[in-house]
Each structure stands twice: as C-alpha cells, then as structure tokens.
N, C-alpha and C positions, 0 to 999 in steps of 0.2 A: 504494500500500500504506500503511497506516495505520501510523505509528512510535511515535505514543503516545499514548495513551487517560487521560483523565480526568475525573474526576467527583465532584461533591465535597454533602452534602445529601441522599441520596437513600436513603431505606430505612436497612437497613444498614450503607450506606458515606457513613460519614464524611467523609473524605478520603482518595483514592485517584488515585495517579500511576501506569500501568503502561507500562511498553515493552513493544511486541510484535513476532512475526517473521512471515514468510509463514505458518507452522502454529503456534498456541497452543491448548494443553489445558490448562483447569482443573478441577482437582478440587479435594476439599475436603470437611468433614465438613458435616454438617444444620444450619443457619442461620450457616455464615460465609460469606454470599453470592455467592456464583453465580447465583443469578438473579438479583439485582439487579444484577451486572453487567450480564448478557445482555439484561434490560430495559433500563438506561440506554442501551446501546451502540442498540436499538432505536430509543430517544426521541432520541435523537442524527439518527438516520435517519427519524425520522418529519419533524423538520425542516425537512428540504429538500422536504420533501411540502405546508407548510402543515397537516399534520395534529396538532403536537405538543401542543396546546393540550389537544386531544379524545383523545387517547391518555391524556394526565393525569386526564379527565375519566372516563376509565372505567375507570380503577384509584382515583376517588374523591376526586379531584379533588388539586389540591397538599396539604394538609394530611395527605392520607392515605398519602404517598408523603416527605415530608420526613424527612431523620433522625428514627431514633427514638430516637434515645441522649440523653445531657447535652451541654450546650453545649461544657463544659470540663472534663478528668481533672484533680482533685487528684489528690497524692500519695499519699493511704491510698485511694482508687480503684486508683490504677496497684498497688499495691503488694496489694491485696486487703485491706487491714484495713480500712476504710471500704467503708458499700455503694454501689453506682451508686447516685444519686438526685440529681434535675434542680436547676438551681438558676434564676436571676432573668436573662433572657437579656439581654442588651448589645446584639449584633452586632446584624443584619438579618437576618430568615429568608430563606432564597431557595436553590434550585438551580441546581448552576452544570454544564454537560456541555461537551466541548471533544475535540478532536483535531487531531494531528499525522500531514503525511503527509510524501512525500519531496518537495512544493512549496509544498501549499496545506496552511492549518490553518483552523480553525474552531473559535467559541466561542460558548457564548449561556448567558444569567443568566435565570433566572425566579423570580419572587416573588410575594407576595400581593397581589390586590387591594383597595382602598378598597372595603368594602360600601355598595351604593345603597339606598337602603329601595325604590326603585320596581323592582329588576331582581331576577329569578332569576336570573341568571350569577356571582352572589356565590363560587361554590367555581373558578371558572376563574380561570385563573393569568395574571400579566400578562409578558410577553417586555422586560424591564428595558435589557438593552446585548447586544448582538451584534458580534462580530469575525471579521473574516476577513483573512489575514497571509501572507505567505510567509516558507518554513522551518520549522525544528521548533521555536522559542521567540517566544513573542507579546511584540515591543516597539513602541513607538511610530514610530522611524524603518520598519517593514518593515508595519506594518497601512496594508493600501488600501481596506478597507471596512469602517464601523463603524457604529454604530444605539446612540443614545442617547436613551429614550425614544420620542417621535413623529419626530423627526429622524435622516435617514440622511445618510451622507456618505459619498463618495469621492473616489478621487486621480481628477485631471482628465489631459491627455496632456499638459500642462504642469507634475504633478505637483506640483499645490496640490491643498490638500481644497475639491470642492464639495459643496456641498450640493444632494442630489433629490428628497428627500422630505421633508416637515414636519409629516405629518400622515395618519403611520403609524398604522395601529391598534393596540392593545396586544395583538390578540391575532393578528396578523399579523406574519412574518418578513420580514423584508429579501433572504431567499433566494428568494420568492417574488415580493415585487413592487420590487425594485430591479433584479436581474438583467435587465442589457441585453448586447445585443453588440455594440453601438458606445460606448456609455458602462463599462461593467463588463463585459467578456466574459469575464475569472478569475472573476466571481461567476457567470455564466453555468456555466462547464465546471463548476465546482468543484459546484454544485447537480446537474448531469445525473449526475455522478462517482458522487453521492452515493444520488440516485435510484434507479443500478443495483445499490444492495448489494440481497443478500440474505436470508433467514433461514429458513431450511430446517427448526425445530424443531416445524414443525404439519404435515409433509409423509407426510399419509396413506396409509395403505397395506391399510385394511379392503376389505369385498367392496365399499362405497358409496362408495370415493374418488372425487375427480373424476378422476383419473389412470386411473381402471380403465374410462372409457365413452370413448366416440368424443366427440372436442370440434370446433366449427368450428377450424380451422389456419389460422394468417396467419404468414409471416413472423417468425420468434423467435429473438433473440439471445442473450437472457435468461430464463431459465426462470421460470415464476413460482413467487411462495414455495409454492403448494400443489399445485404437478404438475399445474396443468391443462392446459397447453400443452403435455404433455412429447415426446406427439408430433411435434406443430409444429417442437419446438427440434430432436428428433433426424433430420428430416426438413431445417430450415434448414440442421444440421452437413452434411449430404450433398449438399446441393448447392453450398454457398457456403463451407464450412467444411472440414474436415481428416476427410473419410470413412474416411480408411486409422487414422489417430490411433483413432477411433469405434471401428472393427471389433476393434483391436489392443484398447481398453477390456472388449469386451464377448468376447473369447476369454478374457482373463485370469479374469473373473469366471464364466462360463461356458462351461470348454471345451466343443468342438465344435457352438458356437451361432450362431444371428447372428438378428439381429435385420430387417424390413420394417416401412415403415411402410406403411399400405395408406389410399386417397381414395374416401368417396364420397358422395355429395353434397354436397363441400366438409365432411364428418365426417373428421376424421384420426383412424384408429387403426394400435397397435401391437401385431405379432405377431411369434413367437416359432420360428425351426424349430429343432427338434432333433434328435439323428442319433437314427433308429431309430422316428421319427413319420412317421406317411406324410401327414400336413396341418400346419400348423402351428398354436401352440396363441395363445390371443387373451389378451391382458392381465388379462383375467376369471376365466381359468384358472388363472392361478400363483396362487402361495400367498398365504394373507391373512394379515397380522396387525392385532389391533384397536387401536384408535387409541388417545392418551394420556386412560385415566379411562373408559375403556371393559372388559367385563368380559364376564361371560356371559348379560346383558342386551341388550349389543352381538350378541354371536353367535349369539345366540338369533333375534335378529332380523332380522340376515343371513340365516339359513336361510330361515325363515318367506320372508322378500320373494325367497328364489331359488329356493323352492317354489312359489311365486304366477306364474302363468301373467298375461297382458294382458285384462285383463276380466276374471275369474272374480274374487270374492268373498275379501278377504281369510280368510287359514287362519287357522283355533282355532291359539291357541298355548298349550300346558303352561308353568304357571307352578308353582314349588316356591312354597310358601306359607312365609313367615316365620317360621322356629323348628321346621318340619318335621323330623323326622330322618332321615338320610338317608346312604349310604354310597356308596365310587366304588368301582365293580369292571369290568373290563376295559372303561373310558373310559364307559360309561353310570350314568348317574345311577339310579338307584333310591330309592323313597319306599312309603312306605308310604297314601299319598294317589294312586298313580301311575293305581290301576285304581280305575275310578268306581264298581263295585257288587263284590260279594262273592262271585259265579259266577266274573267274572271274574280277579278274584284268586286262586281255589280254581284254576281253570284253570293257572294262571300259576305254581303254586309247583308243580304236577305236572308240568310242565313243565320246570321246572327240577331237580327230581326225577330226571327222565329224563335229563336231560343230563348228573346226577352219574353215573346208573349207565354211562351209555356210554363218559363221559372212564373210569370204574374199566376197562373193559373194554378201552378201548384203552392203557392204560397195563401190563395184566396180556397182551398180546398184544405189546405191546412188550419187556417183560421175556423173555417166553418167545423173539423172536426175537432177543434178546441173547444170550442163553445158546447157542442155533445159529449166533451169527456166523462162530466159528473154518472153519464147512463152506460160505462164501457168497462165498468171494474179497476181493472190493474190498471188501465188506460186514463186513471184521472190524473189529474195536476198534479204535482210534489204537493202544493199548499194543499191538496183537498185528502192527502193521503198521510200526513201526518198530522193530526186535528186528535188535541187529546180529547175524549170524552168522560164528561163526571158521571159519576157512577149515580142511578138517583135510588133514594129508600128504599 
C-alpha cells in the first residue's frame, strides 16, 4: 500500500507531500488539481513500464506539463496585493515524482534536455537520478539503488555500492534494465508491484466497449485498465480465487442475480440470469452509458451500428443540422427539417392532430368514470377508501 505520495513541478502542483490510507477521495473545486494529481500518480506508474518518457510526450512533451506558476511567492503574492507574475529562474527546471510504501519507496527527477541541431527528440525529457530505498523517508544509509545520470548502482550482498550500468540511456529507467534477481531482486519485486497498479478512469461502458463483446480469455489476475479481460478475470476468480466472496459481490449489487461466464471458441463471455427470465441476458443487453466526451453523437451511433445487420449497407442516419430549432417532447427529438418534402409533413401534423383529439377523449372518459367511482368497489378514490368509521351503540 502506498503511504505517501509526492510530487513536486508538475502542472498545477507545485509542491505537494500527501499521506494516504487504503481508501482516499479527492474532491475539490475546477482547476485546484485533481487531475494533475491523478496524472502524476499515472507517470509514476508508467515508470516501471519504461513508458514515462512517451507519456510526457503526449501531453506535449516536459515543457508543457512543468509548473505553471512562478518560481517563488513574494509576500504581496501570498498576501494578494501584488499580482502573480514570473520572475528570473535560479533553480533547475525539472520534475520530481516519488513514493512511499510500507517497505519499498521510489523516486525519479526529470528535466530538460540539451537540444541537438541534428535530432527531433529535442521536447523528450531526460531521467536525471533515480532512487529506490526502504521505509517511508529517502536517506543515504537505507537507498540500495540509485541512477545518477548514465550510471546505476547498487548495494552488492556485501553491502558496498557496485556499480552495473555506465551507460544508461537518458531516456531509459533503471526499473527497466537494472532489475535483476540475483543482483537486485527488491528492484525486481518493487517494478512487478508497480506494474500491477491500476486505473480504472477510461473503463467503458457504451454499447462498443470492449467489455460488452466476447474476448479471447487466458488466465487473469488482474483486470485490465479497460475491461477487456473482464470475463477472463471473473472466470480466473472461480476457479482459483474466492467464488463464494464473487457471488456474495454480485447478490449485494444485484439481488436475486448471478452471474456465468460462458467459452466458445476460446471467446469468453459474460451472462447474466435473472429471476423471472427464462434465458439469460448477455453483456450487450444491460444498460449503456456513453463514454467520457461522448454525447448524442455517441448514441446516435450506437443505434445506427445495432440496426446494421452483417453485410447489409450501412443505415442513413438523421443528423439535426447546426442551429436547427428544435424541441424535446416525450424523449423524441422533433425539427422542423425532420420530414424531407411537405406531403409528408402535412401528413404528420394531422396526425398529431388526431392524437390530441383522442388523448381529449380519453381524459373526458376518465373524468366521467371518476365521478362513478363511489359505485365500482376497489375502484373508488384513495379519499373514499380510507374514511374511518365510528362505531355507533
């Protein structure tokens, strides 16, 4: 478990020390970061991947991810009588990310590199010093692996520092290619530790998830971050794992449920019985919501492709035209663009037409069997059916 998280350079955040417990929620108003939390804690885990370089690189490389504040609060900043505005930097630009857990910690510094006139890679970031420590505070007697520049080093099993490497690349981790299991096997655990976190905040759930079709199934410990194994995993739970735990999950969230996972030709899917269905219903079937920055572009689209048969000719699809006007009445769209010629519209409003005079008639047919309710029994009024009566001598 992670005991303390920090991050210091990044967006937003300046410098930031947090402790955390098995469950943390952050909230918070619009731009005092939280996603730049969520991404640093990310870039921390991309890491252990050898990915972190290329993560940087497509949020725009380090420049575009480094603080964006002043170097230094004077006093009429802190105080609000002066305005922010940047001044003549001193220090070294650079990102620093780090964490504490209950053995191992981790740290790593990134900065700019030296621009080549012959290279495009000019906006990739260089991986400066790297640490890895036991306990939750980084000092010199407890760090047994460190990376300074192109050189890495660790404690040997005589517990001198040796050196392994000399000619590290800058844009290569030490979590990547020092980790041994004879020479480093804390670097070793501590990377695979690292490897199996997850991030669950792209985990789709529209009609085109990957979670919603049949996936090859192998063996799953770990779910992946976007639900495409999810059968797998819950299928892994049941053979190898805690199936009574599973069942006991999926009662609480849906009484009277349970869930099969169903093979075939090595495709895993997931299906659904519920009391009072006489087949069970497939992952396709439950309900959708559309994904983050999805809209009724999304849904629109969804339809169209689960109206499309295997072969036939994609459908016309109705598009509202930009700046149309247009009104919501009992959940369909209506435009004045809807119907393509003028018969068909002249159709279409006598039609609706008709539909007023029948709703009139069934509401003047329900008034009248209002007024007959006291003679219909069970059919009388709430007020005429709860009437206490006194008892008389």
């Amino acid at each position: 478990m992670i005991l303390t998280f920090a991050v210091s350079g990044y967006r937003s955040l300046r410098k930031l020390i947090l402790p955390l417990e098995q469950l943390n929620i952050i909230t918070g108003p619009n731009g005092s970061g939280k996603s730049s939390f969520y991404k640093s804690l990310r870039l921390l885990a991309d890491a252990a991947q050898g990915q972190i370089v290329r993560s940087l690189a497509v949020e725009g490389g380090l420049p575009s991810t480094l603080w964006a504040g002043p170097e230094k609060f004077s006093r009429g900043m802190k105080s609000g009588n002066a305005p922010i505005q940047g001044t003549v930097r001193r220090d070294r630009v650079g990102l620093k990310l780090g964490f504490a857990s209950e053995d191992y910690g981790y740290a790593i510094d990134l900065g700019l590199a030296i621009p080549q006139k012959d290279s495009l890679f000019n906006r990739d970031p260089e991986i400066k010093a790297e640490a890895v420590w036991t306990g939750d505070v980084l000092r010199r007697n407890n760090m047994f692996a460190s990376r300074n520049g192109p050189g890495v080093h660790i404690l040997d099993e005589t517990g001198a520092r040796a050196t392994v490497l000399t000619d590290l690349s800058s844009f290569d981790s030490m979590m990547t290619h020092a980790a041994d299991p004879r020479a480093a096997p804390e670097l070793l655990e501590l990377r695979e530790r690292m490897r199996g976190w997850r991030f669950y905040d792209h985990f789709r759930t529209d009609s085109r998830a990957p979670a919603r079709r049949a996936q090859i199934g192998t063996r799953t410990a770990v779910l992946d971050s976007d639900g495409t194994d999810v059968a797998a995993a819950l299928q892994t739970i049941n053979e190898i794992g805690d199936p009574n735990a599973l069942d006991e999950a999926i009662e609480d969230a849906f009484p009277g449920c349970t869930i099969e996972v169903s093979e075939t030709d090595g495709l895993f899917e997931v299906t659904m019985h519920q009391d009072g269905l006489l087949r069970p219903l497939r992952v396709s079937e439950l309900a959708t919501v559309s994904p983050p920055g999805g809209g009724a572009a999304d849904a629109e689209a969804a339809v169209a492709d689960g109206n499309q048969r295997a072969g036939d000719e994609p459908a016309p699809r109705f598009t509202v035209p930009s700046g149309a006007p247009y009104r919501q009445r009992r959940g369909a769209l209506t435009s004045h663009r809807r119907f393509p010629c003028r018969t068909t519209r002249r159709n279409a409003v006598a039609a609706k037409k008709q539909r007023c005079v029948c709703a009139r008639k069934r509401t003047r047919r329900n008034d009248r069997t209002r007024d007959r309710a006291p003679t219909l029994g069970l059919a009388q009024p709430i007020e005429a059916r709860f009437v206490l009566k006194t008892p008389t001598a």
